[in-house]
Every structure is written in structure tokens, then in C-alpha cells.
MDAnalysis code that builds the backbone (N, CA, C; Angstrom):
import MDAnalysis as mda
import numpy as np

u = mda.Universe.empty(498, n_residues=166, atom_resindex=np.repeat(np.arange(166), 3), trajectory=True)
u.add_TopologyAttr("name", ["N", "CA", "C"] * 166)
u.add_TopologyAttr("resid", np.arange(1, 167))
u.add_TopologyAttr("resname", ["UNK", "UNK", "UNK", "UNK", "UNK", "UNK", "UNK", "UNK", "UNK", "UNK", "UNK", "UNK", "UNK", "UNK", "UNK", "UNK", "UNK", "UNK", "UNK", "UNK", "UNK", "UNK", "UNK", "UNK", "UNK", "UNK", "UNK", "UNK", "UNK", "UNK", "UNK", "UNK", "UNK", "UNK", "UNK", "UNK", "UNK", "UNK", "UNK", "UNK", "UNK", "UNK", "UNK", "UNK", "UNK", "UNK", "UNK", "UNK", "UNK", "UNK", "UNK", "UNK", "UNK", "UNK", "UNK", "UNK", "UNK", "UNK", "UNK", "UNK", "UNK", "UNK", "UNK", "UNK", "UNK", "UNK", "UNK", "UNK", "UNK", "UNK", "UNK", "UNK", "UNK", "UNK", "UNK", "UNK", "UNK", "UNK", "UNK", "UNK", "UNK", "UNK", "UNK", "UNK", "UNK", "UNK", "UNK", "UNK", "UNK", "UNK", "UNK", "UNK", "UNK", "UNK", "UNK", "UNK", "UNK", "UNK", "UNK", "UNK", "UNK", "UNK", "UNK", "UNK", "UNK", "UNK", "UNK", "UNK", "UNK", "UNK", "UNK", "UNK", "UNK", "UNK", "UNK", "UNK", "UNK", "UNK", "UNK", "UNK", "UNK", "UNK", "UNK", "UNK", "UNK", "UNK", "UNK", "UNK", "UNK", "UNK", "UNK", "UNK", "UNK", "UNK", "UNK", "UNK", "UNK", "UNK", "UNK", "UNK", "UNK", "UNK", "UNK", "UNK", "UNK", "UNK", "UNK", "UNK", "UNK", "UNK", "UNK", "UNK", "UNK", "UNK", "UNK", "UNK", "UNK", "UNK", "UNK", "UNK", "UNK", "UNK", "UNK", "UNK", "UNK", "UNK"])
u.atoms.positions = np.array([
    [0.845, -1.171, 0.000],
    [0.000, 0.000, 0.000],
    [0.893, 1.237, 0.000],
    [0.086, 2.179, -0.849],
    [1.362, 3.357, -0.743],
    [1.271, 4.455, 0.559],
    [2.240, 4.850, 0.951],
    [3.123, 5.301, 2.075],
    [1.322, 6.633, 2.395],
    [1.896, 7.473, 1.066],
    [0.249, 8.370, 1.006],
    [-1.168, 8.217, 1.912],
    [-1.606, 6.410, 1.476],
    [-2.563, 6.317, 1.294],
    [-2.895, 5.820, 2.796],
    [-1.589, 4.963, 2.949],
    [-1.889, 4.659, 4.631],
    [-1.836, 6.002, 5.412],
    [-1.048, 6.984, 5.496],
    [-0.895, 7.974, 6.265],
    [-2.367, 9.232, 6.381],
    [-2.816, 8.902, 5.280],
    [-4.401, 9.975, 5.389],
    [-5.324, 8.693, 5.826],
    [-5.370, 7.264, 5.449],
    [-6.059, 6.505, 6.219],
    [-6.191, 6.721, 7.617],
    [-4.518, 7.190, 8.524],
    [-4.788, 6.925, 9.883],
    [-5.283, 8.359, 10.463],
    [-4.877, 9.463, 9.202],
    [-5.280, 10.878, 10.201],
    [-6.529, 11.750, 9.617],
    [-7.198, 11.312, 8.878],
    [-8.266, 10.906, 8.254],
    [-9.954, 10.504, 8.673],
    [-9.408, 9.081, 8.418],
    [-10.085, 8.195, 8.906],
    [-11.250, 8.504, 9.628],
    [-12.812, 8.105, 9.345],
    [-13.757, 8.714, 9.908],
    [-13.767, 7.555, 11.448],
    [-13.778, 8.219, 12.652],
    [-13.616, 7.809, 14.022],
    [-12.956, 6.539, 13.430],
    [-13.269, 5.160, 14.237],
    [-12.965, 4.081, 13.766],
    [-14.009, 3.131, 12.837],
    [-15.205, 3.944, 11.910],
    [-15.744, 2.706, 11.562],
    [-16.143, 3.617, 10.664],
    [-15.887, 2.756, 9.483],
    [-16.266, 3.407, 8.019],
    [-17.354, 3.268, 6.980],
    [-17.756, 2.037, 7.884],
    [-18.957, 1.620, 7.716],
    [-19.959, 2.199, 8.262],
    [-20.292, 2.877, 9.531],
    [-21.124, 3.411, 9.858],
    [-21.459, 4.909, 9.146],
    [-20.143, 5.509, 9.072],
    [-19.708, 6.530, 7.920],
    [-20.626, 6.517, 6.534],
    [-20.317, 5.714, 5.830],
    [-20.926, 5.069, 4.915],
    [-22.441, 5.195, 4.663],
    [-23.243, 4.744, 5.790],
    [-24.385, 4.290, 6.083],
    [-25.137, 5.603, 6.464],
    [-24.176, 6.056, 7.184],
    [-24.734, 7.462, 7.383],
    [-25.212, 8.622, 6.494],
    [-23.909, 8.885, 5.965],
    [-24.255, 9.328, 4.642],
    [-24.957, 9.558, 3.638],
    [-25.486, 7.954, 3.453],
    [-26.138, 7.372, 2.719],
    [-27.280, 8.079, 2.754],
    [-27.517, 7.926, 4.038],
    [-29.231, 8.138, 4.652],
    [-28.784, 9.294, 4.595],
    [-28.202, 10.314, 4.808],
    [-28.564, 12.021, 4.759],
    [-28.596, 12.426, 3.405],
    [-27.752, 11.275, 2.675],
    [-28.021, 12.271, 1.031],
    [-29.551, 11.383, 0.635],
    [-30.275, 10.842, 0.915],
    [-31.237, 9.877, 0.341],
    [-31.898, 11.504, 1.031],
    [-31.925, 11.726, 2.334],
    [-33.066, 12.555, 2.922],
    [-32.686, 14.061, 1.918],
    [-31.515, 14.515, 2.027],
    [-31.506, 15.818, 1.476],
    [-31.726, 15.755, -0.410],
    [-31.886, 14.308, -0.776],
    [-32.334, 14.448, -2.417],
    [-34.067, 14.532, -2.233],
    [-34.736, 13.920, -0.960],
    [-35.898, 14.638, -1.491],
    [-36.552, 15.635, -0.553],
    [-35.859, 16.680, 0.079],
    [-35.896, 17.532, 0.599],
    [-37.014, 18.817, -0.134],
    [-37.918, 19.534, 0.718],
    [-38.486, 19.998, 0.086],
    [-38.479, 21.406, 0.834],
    [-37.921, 21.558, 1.689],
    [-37.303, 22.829, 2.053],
    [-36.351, 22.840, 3.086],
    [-35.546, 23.586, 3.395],
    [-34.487, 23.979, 3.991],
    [-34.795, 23.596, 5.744],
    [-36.037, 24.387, 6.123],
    [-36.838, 23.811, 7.464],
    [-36.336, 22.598, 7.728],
    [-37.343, 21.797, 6.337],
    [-37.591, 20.165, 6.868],
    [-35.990, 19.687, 6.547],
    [-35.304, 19.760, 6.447],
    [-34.010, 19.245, 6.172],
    [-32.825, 19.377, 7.315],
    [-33.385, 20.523, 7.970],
    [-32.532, 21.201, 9.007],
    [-32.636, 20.360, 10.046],
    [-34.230, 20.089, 10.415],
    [-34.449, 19.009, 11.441],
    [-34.478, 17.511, 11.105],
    [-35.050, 17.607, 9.743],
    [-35.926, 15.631, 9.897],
    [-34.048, 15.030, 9.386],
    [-32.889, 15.541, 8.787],
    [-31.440, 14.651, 8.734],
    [-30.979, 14.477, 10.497],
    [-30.504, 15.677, 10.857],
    [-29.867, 14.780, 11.871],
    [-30.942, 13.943, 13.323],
    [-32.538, 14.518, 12.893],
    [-33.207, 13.460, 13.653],
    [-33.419, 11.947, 13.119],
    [-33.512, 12.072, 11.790],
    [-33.331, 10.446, 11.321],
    [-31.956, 9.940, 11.551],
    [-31.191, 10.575, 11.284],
    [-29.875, 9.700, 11.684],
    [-29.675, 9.534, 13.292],
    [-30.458, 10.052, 14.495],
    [-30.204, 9.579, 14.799],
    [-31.053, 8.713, 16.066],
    [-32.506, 8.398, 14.932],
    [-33.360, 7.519, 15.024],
    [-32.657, 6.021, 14.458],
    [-31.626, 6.332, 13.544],
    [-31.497, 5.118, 12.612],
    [-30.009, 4.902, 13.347],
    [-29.522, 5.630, 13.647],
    [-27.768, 5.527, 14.902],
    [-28.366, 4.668, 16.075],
    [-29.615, 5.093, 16.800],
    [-29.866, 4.193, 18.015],
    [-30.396, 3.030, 17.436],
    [-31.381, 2.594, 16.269],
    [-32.048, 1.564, 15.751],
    [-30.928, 0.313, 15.256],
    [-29.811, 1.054, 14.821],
    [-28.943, 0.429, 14.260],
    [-27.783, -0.335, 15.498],
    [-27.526, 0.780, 16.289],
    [-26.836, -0.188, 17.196],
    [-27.681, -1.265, 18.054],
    [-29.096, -1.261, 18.525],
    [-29.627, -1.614, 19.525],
    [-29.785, -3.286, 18.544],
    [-29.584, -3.169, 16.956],
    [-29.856, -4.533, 16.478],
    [-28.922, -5.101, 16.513],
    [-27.787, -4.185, 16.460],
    [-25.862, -4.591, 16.723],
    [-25.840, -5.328, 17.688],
    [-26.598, -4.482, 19.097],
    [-26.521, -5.223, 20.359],
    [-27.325, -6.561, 20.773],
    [-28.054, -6.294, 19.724],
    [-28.872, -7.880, 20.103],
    [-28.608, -9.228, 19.245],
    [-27.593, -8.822, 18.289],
    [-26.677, -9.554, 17.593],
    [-25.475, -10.026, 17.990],
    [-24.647, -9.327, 18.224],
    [-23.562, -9.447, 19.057],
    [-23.138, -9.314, 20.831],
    [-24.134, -8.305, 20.913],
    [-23.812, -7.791, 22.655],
    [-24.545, -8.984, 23.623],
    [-25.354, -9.366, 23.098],
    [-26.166, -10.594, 24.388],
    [-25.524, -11.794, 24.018],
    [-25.125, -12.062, 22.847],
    [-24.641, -13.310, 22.884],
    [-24.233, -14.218, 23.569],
    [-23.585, -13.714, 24.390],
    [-22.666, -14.029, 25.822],
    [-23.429, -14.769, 26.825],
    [-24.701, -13.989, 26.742],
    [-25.552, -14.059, 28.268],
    [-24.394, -12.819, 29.533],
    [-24.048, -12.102, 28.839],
    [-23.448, -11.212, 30.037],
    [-24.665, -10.535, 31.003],
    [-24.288, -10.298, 31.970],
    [-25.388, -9.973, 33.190],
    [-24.997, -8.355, 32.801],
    [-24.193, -7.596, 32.214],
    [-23.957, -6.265, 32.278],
    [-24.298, -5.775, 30.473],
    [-25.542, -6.185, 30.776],
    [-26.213, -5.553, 29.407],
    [-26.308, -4.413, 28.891],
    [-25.834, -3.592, 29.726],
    [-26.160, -2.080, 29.784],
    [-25.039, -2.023, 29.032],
    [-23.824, -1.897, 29.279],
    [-22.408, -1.482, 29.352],
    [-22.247, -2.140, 27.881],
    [-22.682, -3.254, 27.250],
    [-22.611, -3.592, 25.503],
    [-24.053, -3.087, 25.409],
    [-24.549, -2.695, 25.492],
    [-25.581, -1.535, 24.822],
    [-24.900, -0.208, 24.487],
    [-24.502, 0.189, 25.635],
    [-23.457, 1.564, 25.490],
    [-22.481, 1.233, 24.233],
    [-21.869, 0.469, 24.832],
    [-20.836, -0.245, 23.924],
    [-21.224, -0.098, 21.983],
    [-22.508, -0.636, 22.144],
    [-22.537, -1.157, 20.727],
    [-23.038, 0.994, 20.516],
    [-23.519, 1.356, 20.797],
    [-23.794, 3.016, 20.963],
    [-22.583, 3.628, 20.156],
    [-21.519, 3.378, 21.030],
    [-20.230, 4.029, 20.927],
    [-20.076, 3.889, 19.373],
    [-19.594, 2.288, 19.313],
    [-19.227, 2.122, 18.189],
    [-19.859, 2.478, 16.967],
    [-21.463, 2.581, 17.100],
    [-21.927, 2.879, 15.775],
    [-22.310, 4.588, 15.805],
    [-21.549, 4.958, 16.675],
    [-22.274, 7.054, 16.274],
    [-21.373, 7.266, 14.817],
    [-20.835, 7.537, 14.326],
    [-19.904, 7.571, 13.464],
    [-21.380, 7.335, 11.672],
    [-22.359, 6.823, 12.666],
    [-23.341, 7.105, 11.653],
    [-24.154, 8.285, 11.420],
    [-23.882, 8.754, 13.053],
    [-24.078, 10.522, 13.244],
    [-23.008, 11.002, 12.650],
    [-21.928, 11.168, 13.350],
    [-20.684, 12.327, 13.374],
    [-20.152, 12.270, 12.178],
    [-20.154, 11.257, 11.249],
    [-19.817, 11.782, 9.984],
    [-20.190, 12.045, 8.652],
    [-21.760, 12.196, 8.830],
    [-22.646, 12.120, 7.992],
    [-23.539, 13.081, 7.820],
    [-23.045, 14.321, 8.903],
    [-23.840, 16.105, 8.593],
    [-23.196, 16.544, 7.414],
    [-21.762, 16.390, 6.972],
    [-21.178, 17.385, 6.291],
    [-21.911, 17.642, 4.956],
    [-22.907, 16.865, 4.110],
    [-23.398, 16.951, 3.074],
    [-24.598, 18.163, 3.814],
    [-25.045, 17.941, 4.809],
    [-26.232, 18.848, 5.290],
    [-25.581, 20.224, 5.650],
    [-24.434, 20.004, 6.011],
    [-24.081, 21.615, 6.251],
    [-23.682, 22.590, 5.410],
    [-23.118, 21.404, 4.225],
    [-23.256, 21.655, 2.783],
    [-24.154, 22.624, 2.156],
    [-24.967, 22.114, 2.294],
    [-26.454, 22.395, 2.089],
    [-26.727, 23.685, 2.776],
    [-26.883, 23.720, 3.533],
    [-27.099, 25.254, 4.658],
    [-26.481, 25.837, 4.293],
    [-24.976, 25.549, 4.456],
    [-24.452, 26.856, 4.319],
    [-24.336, 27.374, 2.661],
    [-24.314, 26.562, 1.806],
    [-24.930, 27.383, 0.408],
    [-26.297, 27.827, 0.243],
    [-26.896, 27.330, 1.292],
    [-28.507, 28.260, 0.966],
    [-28.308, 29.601, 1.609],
    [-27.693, 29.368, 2.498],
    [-26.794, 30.860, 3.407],
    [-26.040, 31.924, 2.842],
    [-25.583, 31.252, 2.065],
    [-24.876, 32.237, 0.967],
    [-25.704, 32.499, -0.198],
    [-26.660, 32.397, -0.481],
    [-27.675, 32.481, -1.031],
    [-27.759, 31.872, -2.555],
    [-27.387, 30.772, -2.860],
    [-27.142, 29.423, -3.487],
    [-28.486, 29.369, -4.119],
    [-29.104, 28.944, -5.052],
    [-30.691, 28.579, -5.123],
    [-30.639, 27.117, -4.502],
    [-31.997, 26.953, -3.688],
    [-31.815, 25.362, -2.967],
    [-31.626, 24.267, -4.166],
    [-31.837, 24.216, -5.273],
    [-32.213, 23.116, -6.253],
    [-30.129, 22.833, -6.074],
    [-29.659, 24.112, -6.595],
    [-28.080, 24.022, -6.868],
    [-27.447, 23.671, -5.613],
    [-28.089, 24.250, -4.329],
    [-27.479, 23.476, -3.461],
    [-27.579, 22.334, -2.916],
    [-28.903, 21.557, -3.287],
    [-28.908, 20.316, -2.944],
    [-27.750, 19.267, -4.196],
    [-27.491, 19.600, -5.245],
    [-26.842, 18.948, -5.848],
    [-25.153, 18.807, -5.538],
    [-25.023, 19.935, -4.991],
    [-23.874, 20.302, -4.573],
    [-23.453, 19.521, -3.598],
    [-24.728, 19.587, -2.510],
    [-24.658, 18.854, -1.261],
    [-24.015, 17.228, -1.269],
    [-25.578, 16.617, -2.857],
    [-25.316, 15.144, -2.802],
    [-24.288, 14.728, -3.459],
    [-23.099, 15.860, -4.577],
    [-21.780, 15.989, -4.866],
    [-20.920, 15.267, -3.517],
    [-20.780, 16.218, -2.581],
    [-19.665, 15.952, -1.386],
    [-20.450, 14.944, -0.834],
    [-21.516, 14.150, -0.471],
    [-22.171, 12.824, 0.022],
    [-21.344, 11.867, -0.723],
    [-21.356, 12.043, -1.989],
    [-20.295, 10.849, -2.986],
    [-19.190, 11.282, -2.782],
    [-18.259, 12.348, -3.044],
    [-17.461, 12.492, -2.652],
    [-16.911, 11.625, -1.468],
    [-17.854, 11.790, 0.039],
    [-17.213, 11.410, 1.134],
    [-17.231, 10.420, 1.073],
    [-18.164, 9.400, 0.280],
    [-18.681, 7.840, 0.572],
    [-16.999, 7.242, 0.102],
    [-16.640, 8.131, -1.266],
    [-15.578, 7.296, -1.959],
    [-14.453, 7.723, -0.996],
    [-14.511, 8.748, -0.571],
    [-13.286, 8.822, 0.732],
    [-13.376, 7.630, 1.776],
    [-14.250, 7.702, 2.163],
    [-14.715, 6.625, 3.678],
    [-14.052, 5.005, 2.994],
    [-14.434, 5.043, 1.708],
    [-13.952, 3.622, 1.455],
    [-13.013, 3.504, 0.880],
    [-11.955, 4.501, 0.370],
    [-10.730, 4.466, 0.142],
    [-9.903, 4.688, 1.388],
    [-10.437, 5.236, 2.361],
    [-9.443, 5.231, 3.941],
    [-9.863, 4.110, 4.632],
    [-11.036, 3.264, 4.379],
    [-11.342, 1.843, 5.056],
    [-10.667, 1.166, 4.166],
    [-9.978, 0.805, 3.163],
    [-9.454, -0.371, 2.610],
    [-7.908, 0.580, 2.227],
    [-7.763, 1.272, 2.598],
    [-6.044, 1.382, 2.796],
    [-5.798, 1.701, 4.148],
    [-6.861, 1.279, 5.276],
    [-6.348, 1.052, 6.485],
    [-6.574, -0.500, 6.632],
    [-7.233, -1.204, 5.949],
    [-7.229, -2.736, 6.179],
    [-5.709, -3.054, 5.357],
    [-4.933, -2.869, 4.773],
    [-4.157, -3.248, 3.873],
    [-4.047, -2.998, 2.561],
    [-5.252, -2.811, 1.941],
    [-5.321, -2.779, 0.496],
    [-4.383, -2.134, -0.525],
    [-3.972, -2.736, -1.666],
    [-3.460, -2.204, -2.633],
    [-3.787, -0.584, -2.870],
    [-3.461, 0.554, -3.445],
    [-3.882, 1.587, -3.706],
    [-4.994, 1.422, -4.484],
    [-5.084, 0.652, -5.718],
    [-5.449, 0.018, -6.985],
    [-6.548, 0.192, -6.190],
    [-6.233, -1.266, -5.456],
    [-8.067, -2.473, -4.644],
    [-8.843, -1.014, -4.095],
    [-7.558, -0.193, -3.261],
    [-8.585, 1.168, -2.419],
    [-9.201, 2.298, -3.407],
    [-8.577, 2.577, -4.546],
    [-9.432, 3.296, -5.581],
    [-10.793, 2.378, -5.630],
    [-10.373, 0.946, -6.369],
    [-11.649, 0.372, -6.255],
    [-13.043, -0.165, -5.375],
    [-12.942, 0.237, -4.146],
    [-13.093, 0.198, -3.106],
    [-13.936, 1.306, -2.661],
    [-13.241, 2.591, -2.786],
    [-13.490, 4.020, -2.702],
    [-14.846, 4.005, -4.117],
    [-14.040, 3.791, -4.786],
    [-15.440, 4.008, -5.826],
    [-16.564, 3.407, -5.746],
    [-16.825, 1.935, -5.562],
    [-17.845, 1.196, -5.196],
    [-18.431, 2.252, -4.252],
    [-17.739, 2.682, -3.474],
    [-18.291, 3.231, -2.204],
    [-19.614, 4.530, -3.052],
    [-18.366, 4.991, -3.580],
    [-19.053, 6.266, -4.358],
    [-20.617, 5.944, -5.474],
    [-20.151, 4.354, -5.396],
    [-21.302, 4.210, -6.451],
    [-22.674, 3.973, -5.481],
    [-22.974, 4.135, -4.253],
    [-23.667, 3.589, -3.185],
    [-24.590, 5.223, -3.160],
    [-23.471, 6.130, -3.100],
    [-23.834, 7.256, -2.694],
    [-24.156, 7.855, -4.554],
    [-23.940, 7.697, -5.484],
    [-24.426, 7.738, -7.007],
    [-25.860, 7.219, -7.108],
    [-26.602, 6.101, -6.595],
    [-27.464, 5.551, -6.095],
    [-28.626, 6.463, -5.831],
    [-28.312, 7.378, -4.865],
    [-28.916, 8.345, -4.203],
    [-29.646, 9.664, -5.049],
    [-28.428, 9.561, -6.037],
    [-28.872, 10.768, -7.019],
    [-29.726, 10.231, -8.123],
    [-29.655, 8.735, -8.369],
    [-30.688, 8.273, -8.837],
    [-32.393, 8.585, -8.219],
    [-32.236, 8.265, -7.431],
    [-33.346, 8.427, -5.976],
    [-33.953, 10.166, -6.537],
    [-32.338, 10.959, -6.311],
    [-33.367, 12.270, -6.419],
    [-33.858, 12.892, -7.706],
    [-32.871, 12.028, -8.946],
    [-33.235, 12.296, -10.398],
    [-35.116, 11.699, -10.468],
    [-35.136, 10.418, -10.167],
    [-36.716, 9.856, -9.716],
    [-37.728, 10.300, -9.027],
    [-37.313, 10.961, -8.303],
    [-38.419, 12.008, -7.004],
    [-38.531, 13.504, -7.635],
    [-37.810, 13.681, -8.387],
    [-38.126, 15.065, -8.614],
    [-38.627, 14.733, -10.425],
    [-38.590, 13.804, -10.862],
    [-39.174, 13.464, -12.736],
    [-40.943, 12.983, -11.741],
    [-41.107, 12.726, -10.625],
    [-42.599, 12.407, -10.309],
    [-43.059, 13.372, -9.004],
    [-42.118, 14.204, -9.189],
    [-42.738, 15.274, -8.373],
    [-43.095, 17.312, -9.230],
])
């Protein structure tokens, strides 16, 4: 792996899970492609994410955290918490995106595109710093990164479709 690719992997790197990153994302550019004003966008992203941050770990935890039969259920509840915020914390930047070009007085249509721009953008980051922190070739992490990007490409399908039937 090249010297580059590991070194922005480790200082980089969204918290430790790039997957939740990912996922996050996902869901804020799905919400801000069919956004229908600035209001509803401001509140219903980071309250779904993090309707879908607690939904998501609490299935983590009942997957992995009880397994055990541990008597300290609480503490891998927390646990599984911890590990999956990263579906919060790194998954506003497309929304602030968003704000702050409507702030600057952007038309919303141009700034939502803009927005779900840096959503792909980050997806193909998140998965080019998750597979050149697992090892990966530069090559495998371009390819990797892009898949990623094609997850969050997906999305703009979503809003090309919602707005041809809206």
C-alpha cells in the first residue's frame, strides 16, 4: 500500500468505523435528495440519523452484545452506541453543505446537488481510507473508494426519480 494512502487513512479516517460513515451518509443524502425545504431538512437529517444511529446499534446489540448471556447488558448496549455514532458524526457534512450554500444564497435546487456531490465524494473517501487502512493495494482502495461512491451515485438516482414524479 502506498506510504500516502496509509498515512491519510490513519489521520483521516472517519472515528474508527467506516462503515457506519458510509451508512450514514447514505441516509442524509437519500433525505436531502428529497428535501423539500431547507426547514424540513434542518431538522428531519440529523433526527433520522439519529433515530437510525440508536435503531442500528440496539440490532448490533442484540446480535452481538447478548450473545454471551453477560449480566452487564447495559455497558454492551453503550458499547454497541459508541461504536456505531460515526453514523451521526460523519454524515452532517453533506447537510451543512447544504445550509451553508442556501446561506450564501445558493438557489436550494443548486445546493442540494452540490450537497449530494460531497455525500459521494465522502462515501468514496470513507472507502478508500477503510481499505487502505485494512491493507489494500492503492489500486483495490481506488476500487473500493469508488464502489463506495457508487452507493452514494445511487442516491442521485433516488433524487433524479423524485423530482421526474414530483
Amino acid at each position: 500500500m502506498p506510504r500516502w494512502l496509509k498515512v491519510l487513512a490513519h489521520v483521516v479516517e472517519p472515528s474508527h468505523n467506516a462503515a457506519g460513515a458510509v451508512h450514514g451518509t447514505a441516509i442524509c443524502a437519500a433525505l436531502i435528495a428529497t428535501v423539500q425545504s431547507l426547514a424540513t431538512a434542518a431538522v428531519a437529517v440529523p433526527a433520522t440519523l439519529l433515530v437510525y444511529w440508536i435503531a442500528f446499534s440496539y440490532a448490533h446489540f442484540l446480535g452481538e452484545g447478548i450473545a454471551g448471556g453477560s449480566a452487564s447488558w447495559l455497558r454492551g448496549l453503550r458499547h454497541s452506541l459508541a461504536e456505531e455514532f460515526s453514523i451521526v458524526e460523519n454524515a452532517l457534512l453533506p447537510l451543512v453543505m447544504l445550509l451553508l450554500l442556501a446561506a450564501a444564497g445558493v438557489p436550494i435546487d443548486t445546493a442540494v446537488w452540490i450537497s449530494l456531490g460531497t455525500a459521494v465524494a465522502l462515501m468514496f473517501g470513507w472507502g478508500l481510507l477503510a481499505a487502505g487502512r485494512s491493507g489494500h493495494s492503492g489500486r483495490a482502495s481506488v476500487g473500493i473508494g469508488l464502489t463506495s461512491a457508487l452507493v452514494g451515485a445511487l442516491v442521485i438516482v433516488l433524487k433524479v426519480a423524485v423530482k421526474a414524479l414530483g
